[in-house]
N, C-alpha and C positions, 0 to 999 in steps of 0.2 A: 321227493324220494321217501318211500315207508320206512321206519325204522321200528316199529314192534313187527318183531321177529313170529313172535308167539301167535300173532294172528295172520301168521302165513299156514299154521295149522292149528287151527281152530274147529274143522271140523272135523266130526266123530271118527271119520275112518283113519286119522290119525292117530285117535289113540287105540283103535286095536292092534294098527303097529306099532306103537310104542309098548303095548302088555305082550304081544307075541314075542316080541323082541327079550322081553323082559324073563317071560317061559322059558325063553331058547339061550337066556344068558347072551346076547349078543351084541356086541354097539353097533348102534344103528342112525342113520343120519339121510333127508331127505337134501335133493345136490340136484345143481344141476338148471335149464330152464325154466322149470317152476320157482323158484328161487330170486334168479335172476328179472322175473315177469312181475314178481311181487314184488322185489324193492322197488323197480320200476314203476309203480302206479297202475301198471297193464293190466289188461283181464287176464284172471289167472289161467294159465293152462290147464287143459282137464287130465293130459299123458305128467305121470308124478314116478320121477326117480329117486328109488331106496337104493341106498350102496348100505350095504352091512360087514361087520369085518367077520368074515364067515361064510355061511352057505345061504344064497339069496332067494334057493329055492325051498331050501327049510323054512326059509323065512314066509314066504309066498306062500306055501300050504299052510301054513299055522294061522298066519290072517284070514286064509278062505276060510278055516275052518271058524271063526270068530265071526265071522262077517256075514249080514241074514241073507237066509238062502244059499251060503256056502256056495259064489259063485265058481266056476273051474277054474283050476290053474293051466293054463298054457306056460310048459315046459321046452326050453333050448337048452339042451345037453350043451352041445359043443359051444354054446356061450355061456355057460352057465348063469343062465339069466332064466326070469319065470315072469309070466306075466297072468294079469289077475284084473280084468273088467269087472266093475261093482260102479252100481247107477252110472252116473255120469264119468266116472273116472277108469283111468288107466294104467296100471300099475303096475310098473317095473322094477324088479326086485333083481339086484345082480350084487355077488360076494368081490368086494374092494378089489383091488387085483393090482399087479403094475403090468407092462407091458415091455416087449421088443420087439426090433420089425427088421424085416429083409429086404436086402436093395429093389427086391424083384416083385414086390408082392405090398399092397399096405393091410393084409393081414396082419395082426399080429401075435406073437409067441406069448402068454399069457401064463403067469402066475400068482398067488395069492399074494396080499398086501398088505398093507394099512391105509387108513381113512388118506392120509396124504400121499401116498404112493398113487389113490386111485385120482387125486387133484390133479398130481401133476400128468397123468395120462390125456388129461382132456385139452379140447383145442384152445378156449380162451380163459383166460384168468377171468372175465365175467359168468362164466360156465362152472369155476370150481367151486362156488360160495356154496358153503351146507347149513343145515339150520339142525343143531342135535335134537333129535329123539331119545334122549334116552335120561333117566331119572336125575342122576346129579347136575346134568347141565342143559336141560330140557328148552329148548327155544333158542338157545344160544349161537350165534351166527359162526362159522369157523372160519377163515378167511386169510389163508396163508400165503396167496400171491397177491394181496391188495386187491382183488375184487372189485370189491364195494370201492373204491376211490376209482376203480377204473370207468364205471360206471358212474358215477358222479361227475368224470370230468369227457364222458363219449368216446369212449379209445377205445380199439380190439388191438389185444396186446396177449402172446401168447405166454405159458406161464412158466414155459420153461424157451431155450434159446430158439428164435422163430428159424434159424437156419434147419433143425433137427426135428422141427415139429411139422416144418413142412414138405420138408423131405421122407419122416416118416410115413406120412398120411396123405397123400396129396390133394384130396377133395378138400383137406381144411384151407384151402389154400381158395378155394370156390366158396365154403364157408363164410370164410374171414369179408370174402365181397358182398354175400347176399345180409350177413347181420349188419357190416356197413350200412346197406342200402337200407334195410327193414327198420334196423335202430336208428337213421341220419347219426353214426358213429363216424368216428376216424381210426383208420387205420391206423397204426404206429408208425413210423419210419423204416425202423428196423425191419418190423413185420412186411414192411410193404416191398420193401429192396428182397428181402427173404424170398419170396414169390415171384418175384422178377428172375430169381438167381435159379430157381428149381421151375421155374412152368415149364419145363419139356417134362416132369413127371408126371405132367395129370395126365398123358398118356396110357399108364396102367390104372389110369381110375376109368372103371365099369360108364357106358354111355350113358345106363340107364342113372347112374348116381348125379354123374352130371347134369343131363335134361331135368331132374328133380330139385338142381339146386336153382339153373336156369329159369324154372317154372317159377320159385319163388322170388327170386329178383325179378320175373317179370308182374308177379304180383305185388309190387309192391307201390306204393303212394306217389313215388316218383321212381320208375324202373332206370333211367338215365344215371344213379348216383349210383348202382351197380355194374351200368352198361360200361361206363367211361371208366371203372376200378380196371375191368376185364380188358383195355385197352390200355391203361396204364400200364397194366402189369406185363404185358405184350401177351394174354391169355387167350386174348380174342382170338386172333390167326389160325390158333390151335384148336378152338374151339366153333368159332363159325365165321371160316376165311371169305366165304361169299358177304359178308360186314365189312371184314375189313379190306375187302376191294373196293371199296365205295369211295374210301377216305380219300384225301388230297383233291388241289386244283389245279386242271393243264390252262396253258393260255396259249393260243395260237392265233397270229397277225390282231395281238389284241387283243381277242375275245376267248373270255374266262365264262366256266360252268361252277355252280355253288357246289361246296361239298357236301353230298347225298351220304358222307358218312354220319354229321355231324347235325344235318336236316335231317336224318332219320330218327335219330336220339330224341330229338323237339317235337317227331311226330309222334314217338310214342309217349312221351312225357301228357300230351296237348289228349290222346285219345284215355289214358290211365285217371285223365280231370271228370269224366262220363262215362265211364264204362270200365265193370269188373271180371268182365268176358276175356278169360284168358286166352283164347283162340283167334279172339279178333284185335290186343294185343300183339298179337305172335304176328297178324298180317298185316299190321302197324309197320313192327321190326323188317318185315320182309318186302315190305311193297316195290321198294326201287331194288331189290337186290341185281334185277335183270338189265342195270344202268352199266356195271360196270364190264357185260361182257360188248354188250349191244353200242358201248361208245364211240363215235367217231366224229371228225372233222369235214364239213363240207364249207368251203368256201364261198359258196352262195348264200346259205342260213344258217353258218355257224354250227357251233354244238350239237348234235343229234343223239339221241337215244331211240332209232324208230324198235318196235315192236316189244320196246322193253316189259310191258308187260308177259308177255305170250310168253318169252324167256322165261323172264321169272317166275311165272305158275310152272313151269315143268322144273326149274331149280327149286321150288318147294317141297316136292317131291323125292329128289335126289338128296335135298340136306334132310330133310325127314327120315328117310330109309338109314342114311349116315348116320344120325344118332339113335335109332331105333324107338322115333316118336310113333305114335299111331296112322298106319294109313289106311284110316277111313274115314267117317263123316268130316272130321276133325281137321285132317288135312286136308279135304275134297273145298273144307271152307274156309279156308287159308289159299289153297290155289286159287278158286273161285273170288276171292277179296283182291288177291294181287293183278288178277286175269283183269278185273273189272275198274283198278284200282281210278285209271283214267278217264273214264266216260263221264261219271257226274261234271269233272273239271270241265270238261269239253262243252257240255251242256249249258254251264254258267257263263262261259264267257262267250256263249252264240244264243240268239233267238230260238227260248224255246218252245220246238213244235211235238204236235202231240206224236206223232210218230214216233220221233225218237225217244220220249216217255216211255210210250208203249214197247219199244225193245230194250229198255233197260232192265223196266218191270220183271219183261218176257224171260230178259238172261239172269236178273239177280234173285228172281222169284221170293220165296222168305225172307231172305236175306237185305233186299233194299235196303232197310232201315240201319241196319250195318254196316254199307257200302257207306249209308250217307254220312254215319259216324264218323269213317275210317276218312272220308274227302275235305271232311269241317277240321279235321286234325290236321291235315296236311298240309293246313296252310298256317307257315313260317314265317312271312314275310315278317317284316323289323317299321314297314310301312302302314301307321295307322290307319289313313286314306282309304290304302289299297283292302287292306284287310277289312274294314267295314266292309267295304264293296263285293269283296270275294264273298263276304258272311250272306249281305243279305244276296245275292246272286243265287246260292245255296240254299237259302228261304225260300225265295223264289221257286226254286227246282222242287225243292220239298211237296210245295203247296201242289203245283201241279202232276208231280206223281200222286196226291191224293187223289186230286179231279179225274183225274185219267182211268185209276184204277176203280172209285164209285163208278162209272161210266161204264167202264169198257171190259171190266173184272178180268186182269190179264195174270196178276200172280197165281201161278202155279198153274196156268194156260193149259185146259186140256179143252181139243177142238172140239167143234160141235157137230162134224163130220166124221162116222169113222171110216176105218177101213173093210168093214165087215158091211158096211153100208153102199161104200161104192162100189164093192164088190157085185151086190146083189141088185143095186140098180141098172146098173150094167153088164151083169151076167158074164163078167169077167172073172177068171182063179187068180190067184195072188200074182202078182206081177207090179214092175218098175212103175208102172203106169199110174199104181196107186196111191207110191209114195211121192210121185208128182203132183198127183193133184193135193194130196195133204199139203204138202209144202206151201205150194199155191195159196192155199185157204190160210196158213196159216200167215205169209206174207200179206194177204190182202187184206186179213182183220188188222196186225199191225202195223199198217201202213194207214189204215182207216179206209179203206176205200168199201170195204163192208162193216157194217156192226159184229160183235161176238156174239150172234144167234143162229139158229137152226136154220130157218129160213131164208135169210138171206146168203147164207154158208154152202145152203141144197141148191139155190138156182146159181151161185156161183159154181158151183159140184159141175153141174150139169155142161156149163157153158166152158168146162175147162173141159170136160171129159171129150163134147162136141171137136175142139180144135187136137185132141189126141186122135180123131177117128175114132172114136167110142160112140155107140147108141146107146143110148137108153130103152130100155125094156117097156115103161111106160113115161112118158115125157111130162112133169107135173108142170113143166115152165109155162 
């Protein structure tokens, strides 16, 4: 833990706010994450919060005006906040304030304050710690909810009663899970019962605020120590109930199914150890989600989940639109991971032939290497044995998606036949006719029964068109 304070601002654009400050007659104090990153050991942040007692946007021009090149000020009236980019840094300037808030809204009613008024506004006592700028007590830590010992012993602890602060604000309450998860903190007790007692208000918290929190507890080093807070706190349900239908185990005549709630957590933990692809991540979290519609009991084999895939690509979709994530490439490869999620497994545990290579490629196209990601994660098992086995099976399969596609070049498959081709071979206008034989070709290359060339693609053309009743205009066969 850092304890020179002074070399949390050490560099120069500090002290133009401390002399504009000084101009303007105003106390002024940097608060807030940057602060917090620093005691911390962390890289420091490059976004730097000024609370002044006063006007933050006085504040904010007066720096620009100090600082080379006089970069702009970007002005929010109605928050009376100002912000100010200069090289690498981002600077936000807002006059101390205190706060109150309405049942209905976590807007809040805002008026001016003091340096502690604007403390206790914030969500965690590791959030209130200031460092003064200003001349008599210049570098000096301020620290009136214990901060720094909160930090010292990993707690999120809010600074005023966690009943009232998360009933205010209800996203703090998604907060309080992802610095959890970010920081490997603990929750407080209080804090954590608090959130249990209000999570029907994150309701009126905005979707887009939430998927923003969600995003970063899914970025994070281990996403499962936020995932299991959001369950704890019974958040989840509220937040993505296609999860928590996964949970629990049926047992019928005997025969028990593993919980896909708690096997999903381990697969995203397992894909977060190799990959910082937020996207592929999120189809981590989603893979089995189509388990818990598509379950049922059959007495001859037990447990079934058939088509759980197909389900759950079109449930990605629908929970995407629900919190108003993006649908386009982004979820297209998220369905696409989930669609597919199965096939590598199937591959590993049977004799693999190049065919079925070849239609993996065909369907995963770029993505392969992803798919193969998201299948090495998914295995759970608790069975060293077994798990060698599955790993190198996986190898295995790897190696020979290599061989297949040097060979047979099938990612991103575009035939060697077109349709403007057989058109004029056979003197035919667009018709069904054509997208048959394409098909054809394009079954016969991955199946192997042709190579991926022109040549043998045209006398296979010809000999499909022949059994349509089609001639050719001039017969090259």
């Amino acid at each position: 833990m850092r304890k020179d304070t002074k070399e949390a601002i050490s560099n120069p654009v500090f002290t133009k706010i401390v002399d504009s400050s000084r101009d303007l007659d105003l106390e002024t104090y940097v608060i807030g994450g940057f602060v917090r990153d620093f005691l911390l050991g962390n890289k420091a942040p490059k976004d730097i919060d000024i609370v002044t007692v006063g006007s933050g946007i006085a504040l904010a021009r007066k720096v620009a005006e100090k600082l080379s090149g006089k970069p702009r000020v970007q002005v929010f009236k109605n928050f009376g906040t100002a912000m100010v980019h200069y090289q690498d840094f981002e600077l936000e300037f807002v006059g101390a304030r205190k706060e109150s808030y309405r049942k209905e809204s976590r807007k809040p009613t805002v008026e001016n304050g003091s340096l502690e008024d604007d403390q206790k506004r914030r969500d965690f006592t590791i959030n209130t710690l200031a460092i003064s700028l200003n001349k008599s007590t210049y570098g000096q830590l301020l620290d009136p909810f214990q901060g720094l010992q909160d930090l010292q012993k990993g707690i999120i602890r809010t600074p005023l009663d966690p009943e009232i602060t998360y009933s205010d604000d209800p996203l703090r309450m998604l907060r309080a899970i992802r610095f959890a998860a970010q920081l490997d903190f603990e929750i407080e007790i209080s804090s954590l019962q608090a959130i249990t007692t209000h999570k029907e208000r994150i309701r009126i918290v905005s979707r887009e605020r939430i998927v923003d929190e969600l995003h970063k507890i899914m970025l994070c080093k281990k996403p499962s120590t936020g995932l299991r807070l959001l369950h704890k706190t019974e958040l989840m349900p509220l937040i993505l109930p296609e999860l928590s239908a996964l949970e629990g185990i049926e047992e019928v005549e005997g025969q028990r199914h593993k919980d896909n709630f708690w096997h999903t957590l381990e697969v995203v933990d397992n894909i977060s150890r190799n990959t910082d692809d937020l996207w592929l991540r999120w189809a981590a979290l989603l893979h089995d989600i189509g388990k818990a519609p598509t379950k049922k009991f059959d007495k001859k084999i037990g447990w079934t989940f058939h088509a759980h895939e197909f389900v759950g690509s079109k449930m990605v979709y629908k929970l995407f639109k629900r919190l108003r994530m993006p649908l386009n490439e982004k979820m297209k490869f998220v369905q696409k991971m989930v669609l597919l999620s199965s096939r590598p497994v199937i591959l590993s545990k049977d004799f693999v032939t190049d065919s079925a290579v070849r239609r993996l490629i065909f369907d995963a196209g770029d993505h392969i290497d992803a798919l193969m990601t998201l299948c090495e994660a998914d295995i759970t098992t608790k069975n060293p044995a077994r798990q060698k086995k599955y790993l190198r099976n996986f190898k295995l399969v790897r190696k020979k998606i290599t061989e297949v596609e040097e060979r047979d070049r099938i990612r991103n498959f575009q035939p060697p036949i077109s349709g403007e081709l057989i058109m004029a071979t056979f003197n035919i206008p667009p018709s069904k006719e054509i997208g048959v034989i394409k098909d054809a070709i394009k079954e016969a290359i991955l199946d192997g029964e042709i190579p991926n060339e022109h040549q043998p693609a045209y006398k296979f053309m010809l000999d499909q068109g022949r059994k349509l009743g089609l001639k050719p205009i001039k017969d090259q066969d």
